[in-house]
C-alpha angles and dihedrals in degrees: 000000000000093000090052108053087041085060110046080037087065099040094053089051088050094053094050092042093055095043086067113084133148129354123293131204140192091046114153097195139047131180128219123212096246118242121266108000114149114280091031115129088241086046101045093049121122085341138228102257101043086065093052097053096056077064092058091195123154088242103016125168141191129221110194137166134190140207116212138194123176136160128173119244109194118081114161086052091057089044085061099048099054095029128087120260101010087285123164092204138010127243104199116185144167120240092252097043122097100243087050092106085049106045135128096199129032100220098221094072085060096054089257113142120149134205082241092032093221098105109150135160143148118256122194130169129201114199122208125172119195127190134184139158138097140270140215130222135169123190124200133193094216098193132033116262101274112177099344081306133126143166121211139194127193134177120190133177128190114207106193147155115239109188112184124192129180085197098210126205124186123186117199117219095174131005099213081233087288133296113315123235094258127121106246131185126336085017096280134114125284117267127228112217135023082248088061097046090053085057104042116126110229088060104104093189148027100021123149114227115204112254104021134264119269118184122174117225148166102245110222123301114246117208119188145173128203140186112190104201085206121027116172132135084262109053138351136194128188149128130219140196123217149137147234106231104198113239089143124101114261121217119310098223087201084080137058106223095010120171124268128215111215118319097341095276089306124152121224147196107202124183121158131147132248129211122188122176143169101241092170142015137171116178105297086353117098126164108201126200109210121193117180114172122198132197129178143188112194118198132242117255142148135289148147118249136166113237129205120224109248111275093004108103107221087353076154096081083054117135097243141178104248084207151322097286094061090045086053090051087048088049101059091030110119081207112054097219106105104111136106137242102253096218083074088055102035100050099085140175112260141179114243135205130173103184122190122000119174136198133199121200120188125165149159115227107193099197110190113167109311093336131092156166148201151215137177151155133206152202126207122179131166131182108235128248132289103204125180141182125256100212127011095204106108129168105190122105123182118261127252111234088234101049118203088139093295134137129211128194097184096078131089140184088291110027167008125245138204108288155130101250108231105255114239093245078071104044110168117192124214103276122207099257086060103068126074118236096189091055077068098041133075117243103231118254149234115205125166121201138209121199141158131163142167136248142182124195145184110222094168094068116098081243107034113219132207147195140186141172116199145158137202144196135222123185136158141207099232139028094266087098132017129232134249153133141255145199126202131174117195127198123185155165136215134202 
């Protein structure tokens, strides 16, 4: 049984690892690896079972809690990853301005008209993402050793504070003498600078709030059952089936980068094997080698996420038609200004699933007396995600530049090429084949970790305590996560 669950397990690892290549941009979405879920480097840490065994009851059991602080380090990479055409920073222009045939944004999709109509600056964004808190968990032997044999049970739940920030800078090269007096998109005023267009109101989605968003959650409770085939102070195999039950938050579409709760409200089945075993020991002195394998299926369920046209980076901020009628309304305006900020009609519900995700866990635990220390290293892969529409039937259609009613395919983010506008007597809407999934999904993922700690405990107490103070590192090959560290302190008692 062990043998089987540790190969499809690798396997599975192996597939999604090899499905991730090279970086990817103009993403509107990325998924986190939740806290503290089994066969995660804070939750591995001095283990469970390990506590219980220096019990030694018939029916022990071990009560623990963590501390946690974490932040993300590498931002390029992440700029990369949400802005259009791999950029690392944004060049937006008006078409009379300098920097217009080497821009990255064309300002009128984002409401910016000025009174000169030369308004151009760099915009960059730095996302950082930090997260503390603490988690529960609670371990139980469930029978009495029979024949070196046991079955478990544990339950844990993190309740932490995630707080995102694209952390946007803009830097204005010329104000275009200031916005002019016109009504612009959306029938609003025009906005000044990139920074005011990400905050405007009557954007539903994807806008960027200063400072960030923080919102406290409990992650996700994990359940699982266990049964260990061998169970001795010296070595232990088992496996063990559970699942995440969603009590986190899921993503707030009315953000770009907003934080998410747990494992986005999806529900999953879990099962995975642990292997524990004595590979040296002098006198007081024993070194430990600890597996624990994960595998998870997360469940399909509904959001709300913005979705790029095919071939057209971040198409999704477009100044579009919402439909024919307001075309029709354009088309017969004195004054050109009908549209819609694409960010409000791009922005869809869709059906997500995020299918298999696996993690590895090994480490060395040195015990000497009271004192000891760990080491460990840590795979985490995920599949990435299949997202789907709800409904096909769409109504938008890009703006001509011009208006009158008309629609144009032939423009992007920056510019406007060479066309014949669509009259509006032929008014074609956005079908489903045009728009690009992936551009709302994340991409899976494939993160290693490094961690070690410290611990001391006193196991000649009735109930034995103890306490340990750790970090990690994760770190990937491509843009698809990003890396940080993370610090954890555990303190526990077992009985």
């Amino acid at each position: 049984m062990y043998k089987k669950i540790l190969k499809v397990s690798l396997i599975s690892a192996l597939t999604m690892g090899a499905a991730i290549a090279d970086d990817v941009s103009s993403r509107s979405y990325m998924h986190f690896r939740p806290q503290f879920q089994s066969a995660s480097p804070e939750r591995e840490f001095f283990c469970d079972r390990d506590r219980i065994a220096v019990h030694n009851a018939e029916n022990g059991g071990m009560l623990s809690i963590l501390g946690l602080w974490s932040q993300t380090v590498n931002n390029k990479e992440s700029m990369r990853y949400f802005a259009p055409h791999a950029a690392e920073s944004l060049r937006v222009a008006e078409d009379t301005s300098s920097d217009s045939m080497d821009r990255e944004l064309d300002a009128k999709h984002f409401n910016i008209t000025t009174s000169d109509g030369d308004f151009a600056s760099t915009v960059s964004f730095k996302p950082r993402q930090k997260v503390w808190g603490f988690a529960l968990a609670y371990h139980q032997r469930l029978s009495k050793r029979k024949d070196t044999t046991s079955w478990w049970g544990s339950i844990s739940a993190p309740i932490i504070r995630v707080e995102n920030d694209m952390r946007l800078e803009e830097k204005v090269t010329d104000t275009g003498g200031g916005t002019d007096s016109v009504v612009g998109l959306d029938s609003v005023a025009h906005v000044a600078t990139i920074k005011d267009a990400f905050k405007q109101s009557n954007w539903k989605y994807g806008k960027i709030k200063d400072g960030g968003i923080a919102k406290w959650g409990v992650a996700d409770v994990e359940v699982r059952l266990g049964y260990n085939w061998i169970d001795t102070a010296e070595r232990a195999y088992g496996w063990y089936l559970g699942a995440s039950i969603p009590t986190g938050k899921k993503i707030d579409p009315e953000y770009l980068f907003s934080p998410v709760i747990g494992n986005n409200k999806h529900f999953g089945l879990i099962y995975g094997a642990n292997a524990h075993m004595e590979i040296w020991h002098d006198k007081e002195a024993d070194l430990y080698f600890n597996c624990n394998i994960r595998s998870a299926y997360f469940f399909q369920n509904t959001q709300q996420r913005a979705i790029d046209l095919k071939g057209k980076a971040w198409s999704r901020y477009m100044a579009v038609y919402k439909d024919n009628a307001q075309a029709t309304a354009q088309g017969s305006a004195s004054n050109a200004v009908v549209a819609t900020s694409g960010i409000n009609e791009f922005t869809r519900e869709v059906d997500v699933n995020p299918r298999m995700e696996f993690a590895l866990d090994g480490n060395f635990n040195y015990q000497n007396g009271h004192f000891q220390g760990e080491f460990g290293y840590n795979v985490y892969a995920r599949a990435s995600e299949k997202v789907e529409l709800t409904s096909t039937k769409l109504t938008m259609a890009l703006k001509d530049e011009a208006g009158e009613g008309k629609t144009n395919i032939a423009r992007d983010i920056r510019n406007v090429f060479a066309s014949e506008p669509i009259a509006l007597a032929s008014y074609t809407a956005v079908k489903a084949v045009d728009l690009d999934m992936e551009s709302a999904s994340d991409p899976g993922k494939f993160v290693q970790t490094m961690y070690a700690g410290l611990g001391y405990n006193w196991s000649e107490r009735k109930y034995p305590v103890f306490m340990g103070l750790g970090g990690s590192y994760a770190y990937s090959s491509n843009n698809y996560s990003m890396d940080s560290w993370m610090l954890f302190g555990k303190l526990g008692i077992s009985f």
